[in-house]
N, C-alpha and C positions, 0 to 999 in steps of 0.2 A: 517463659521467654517474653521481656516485654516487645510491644509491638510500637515501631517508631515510625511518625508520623509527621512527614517533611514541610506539609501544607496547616499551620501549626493555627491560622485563622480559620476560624469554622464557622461560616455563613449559611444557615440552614435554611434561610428563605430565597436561597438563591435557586435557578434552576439548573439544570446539568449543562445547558448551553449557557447560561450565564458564568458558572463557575469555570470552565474549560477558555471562555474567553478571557475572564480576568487571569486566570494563569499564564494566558499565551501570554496576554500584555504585560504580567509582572515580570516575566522571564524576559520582558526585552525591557523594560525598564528599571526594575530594578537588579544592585550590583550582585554577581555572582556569589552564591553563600559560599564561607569557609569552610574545609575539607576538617571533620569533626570526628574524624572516626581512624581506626587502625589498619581493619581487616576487612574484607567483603568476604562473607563465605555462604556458600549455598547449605541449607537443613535440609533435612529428611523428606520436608514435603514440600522441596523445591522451591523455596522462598529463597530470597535474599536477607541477606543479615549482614551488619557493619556491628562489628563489637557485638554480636548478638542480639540485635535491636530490630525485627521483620519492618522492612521497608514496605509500605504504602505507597499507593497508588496515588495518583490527583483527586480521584474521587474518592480516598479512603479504604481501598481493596486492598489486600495481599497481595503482594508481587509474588504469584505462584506460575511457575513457568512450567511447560509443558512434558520438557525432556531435559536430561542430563545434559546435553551437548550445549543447547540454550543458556542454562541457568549459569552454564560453565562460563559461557562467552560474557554475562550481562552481568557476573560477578567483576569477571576480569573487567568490565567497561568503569565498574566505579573502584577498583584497586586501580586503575592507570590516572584517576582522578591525582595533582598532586597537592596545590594548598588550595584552589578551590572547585567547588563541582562545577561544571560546564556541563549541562545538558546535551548540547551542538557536538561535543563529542560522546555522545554515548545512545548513538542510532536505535542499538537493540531496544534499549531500557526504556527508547520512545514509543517504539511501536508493540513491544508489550505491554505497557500503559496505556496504550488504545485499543489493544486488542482486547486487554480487559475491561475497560472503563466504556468505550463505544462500542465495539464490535460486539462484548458483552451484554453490556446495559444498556444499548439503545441498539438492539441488532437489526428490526423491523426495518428502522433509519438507515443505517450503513446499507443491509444487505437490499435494498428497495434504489439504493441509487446506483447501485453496481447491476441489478435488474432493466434499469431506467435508461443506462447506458447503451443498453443493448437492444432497446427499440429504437435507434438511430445509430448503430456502429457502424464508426468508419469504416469500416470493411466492404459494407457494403453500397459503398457510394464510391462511383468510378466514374474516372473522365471520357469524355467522348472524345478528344483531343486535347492536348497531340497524342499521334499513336504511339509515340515510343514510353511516356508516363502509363499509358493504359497496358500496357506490355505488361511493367513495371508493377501495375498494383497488382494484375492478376496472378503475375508468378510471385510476390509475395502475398496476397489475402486470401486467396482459392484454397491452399490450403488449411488456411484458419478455417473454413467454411465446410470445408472437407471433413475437418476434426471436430467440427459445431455434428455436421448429419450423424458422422459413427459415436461420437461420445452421447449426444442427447436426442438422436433420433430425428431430429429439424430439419427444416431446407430454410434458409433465409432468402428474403428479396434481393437481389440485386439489382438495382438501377443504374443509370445512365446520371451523370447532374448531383445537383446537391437539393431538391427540390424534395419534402420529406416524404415517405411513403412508408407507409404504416405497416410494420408487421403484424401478423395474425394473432390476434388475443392468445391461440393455444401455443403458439411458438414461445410466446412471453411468458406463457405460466410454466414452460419446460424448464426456460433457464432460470424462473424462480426459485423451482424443485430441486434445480441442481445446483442452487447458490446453499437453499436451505439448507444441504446438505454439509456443507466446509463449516469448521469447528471454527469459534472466533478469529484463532491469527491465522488460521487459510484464509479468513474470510477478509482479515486486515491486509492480508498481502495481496488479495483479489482488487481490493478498492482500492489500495494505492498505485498498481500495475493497469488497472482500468482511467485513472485520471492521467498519470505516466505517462502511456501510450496512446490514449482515446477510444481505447477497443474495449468492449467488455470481455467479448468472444477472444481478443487475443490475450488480456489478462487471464482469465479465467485458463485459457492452452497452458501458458506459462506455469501456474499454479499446479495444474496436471503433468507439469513436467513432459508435455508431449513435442516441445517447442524448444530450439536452444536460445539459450538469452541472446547470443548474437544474432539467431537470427531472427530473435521475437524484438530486440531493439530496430534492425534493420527495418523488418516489416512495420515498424512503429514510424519510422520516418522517410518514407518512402518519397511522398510530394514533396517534403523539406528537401531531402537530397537532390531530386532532381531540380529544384529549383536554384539551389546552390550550386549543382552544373550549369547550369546556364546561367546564372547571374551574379557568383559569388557569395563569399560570404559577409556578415552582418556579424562586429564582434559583438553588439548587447545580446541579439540572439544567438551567436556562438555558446558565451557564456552562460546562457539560460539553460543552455543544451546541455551544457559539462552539470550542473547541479542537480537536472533531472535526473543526467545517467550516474549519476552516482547513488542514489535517492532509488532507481531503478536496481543497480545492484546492490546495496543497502536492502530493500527487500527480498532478492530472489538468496541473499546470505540466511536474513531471517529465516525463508522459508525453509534452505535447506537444513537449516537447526536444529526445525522440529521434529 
């Protein structure tokens, strides 16, 4: 079975962060390619194939997906393709391409900033006033903090202020252990739910499935809302919000694929 291979220039003195960047940028600059193929069908060992041709990654990898249910949806993502590919619709196929190409091959990186997150989470930084906000954060963060101690054995700091206060070296190397642990696209849907929401600790609940997405969205915009009670809304910021929450459930579909 030949192997097809979309990124058809091949710059080997580039670096992985070089080549990921010229791709963003080609994809917005250059015109959408034409729709070249018949069929998308999933193989034996869960690749993708168009006309029988195993699709690659940006970096050259096999698009091998993890489970049938996946491989199913990210075939259907390039048969709904109709005369040309559009990337912008085909979410899965984006973040399986990073789950393999970064989360894969640069994991120390992904999984180091999803760690990085978590010695400053929002969660645990609360207002002093007004009281009815600090009401608000602790009935939605407490128990992200709750499921931090029984999942990973921790107690996080909780302060007062936005004044930064350093958690304990061993607290940090727990949530290491326990990042180490999620197979690359846990670990993609960790890092995108951690930048999403601004929690590490509530990304990571979400990914445990210990959390429902409404109300791991909720607890993600807590200050936002109540700010929006009192002072309205802001369409720029409205619509920043609709992209994230979509982008938000965009991965917790991913996740539940796997």
């Amino acid at each position: 079975m030949k192997v097809l291979d979309l990124n058809r220039k091949d710059l080997t003195t580039e670096t992985a962060d070089e080549r990921w960047e010229r791709l963003s940028r080609d994809r917005i600059v250059r015109p959408l390619p034409k729709k070249f193929y018949a069929l998308a069908t999933v193989t034996d060992e869960m690749c993708i194939a168009l006309d029988g041709r195993i699709v690659k990654t940006p970096m050259k990898a096999k698009l091998i997906l993890p489970s049938q249910a996946l491989a199913d949806a990210v075939a259907a993502e390039w048969n709904a393709q109709v005369d040309v590919i559009n990337p912008a619709a085909m979410p899965l196929t984006k973040m399986a391409n990073t789950a393999i190409d970064r989360a894969g091959g640069e994991r120390a990186f992904v999984a180091g900033q999803v760690v990085e997150f978590s010695g400053t989470d929002m969660v645990c930084y609360r207002a002093a006033e007004p009281e009815a906000l600090a009401i608000l954060q602790a009935s939605a963060w407490d128990p992200v903090l709750r499921w931090a101690k029984a999942e990973m054995g921790v107690n996080f700091k909780v302060v007062t202020g936005v004044i930064h206060q350093a958690q304990d070296a061993a607290t940090i190397a727990v949530v290491e252990n326990h990042v180490a642990g999620l197979d690359e696209f846990r670990l993609t849907v960790a890092h995108n739910l951690t930048t999403l929401t601004g929690s590490a600790l509530l990304g990571l609940m979400l990914v445990a499935g210990k959390i429902t997405p409404d109300a791991g969205w909720q607890a993600a915009h807590v200050d936002e809302d109540f700010q929006i009670a009192a002072w309205g809304t802001d369409e720029e910021a409205a619509q920043r919000r609709v992209w994230r929450k979509n982008d938000f459930d965009g991965s917790l579909q991913f996740l539940n694929l796997l």
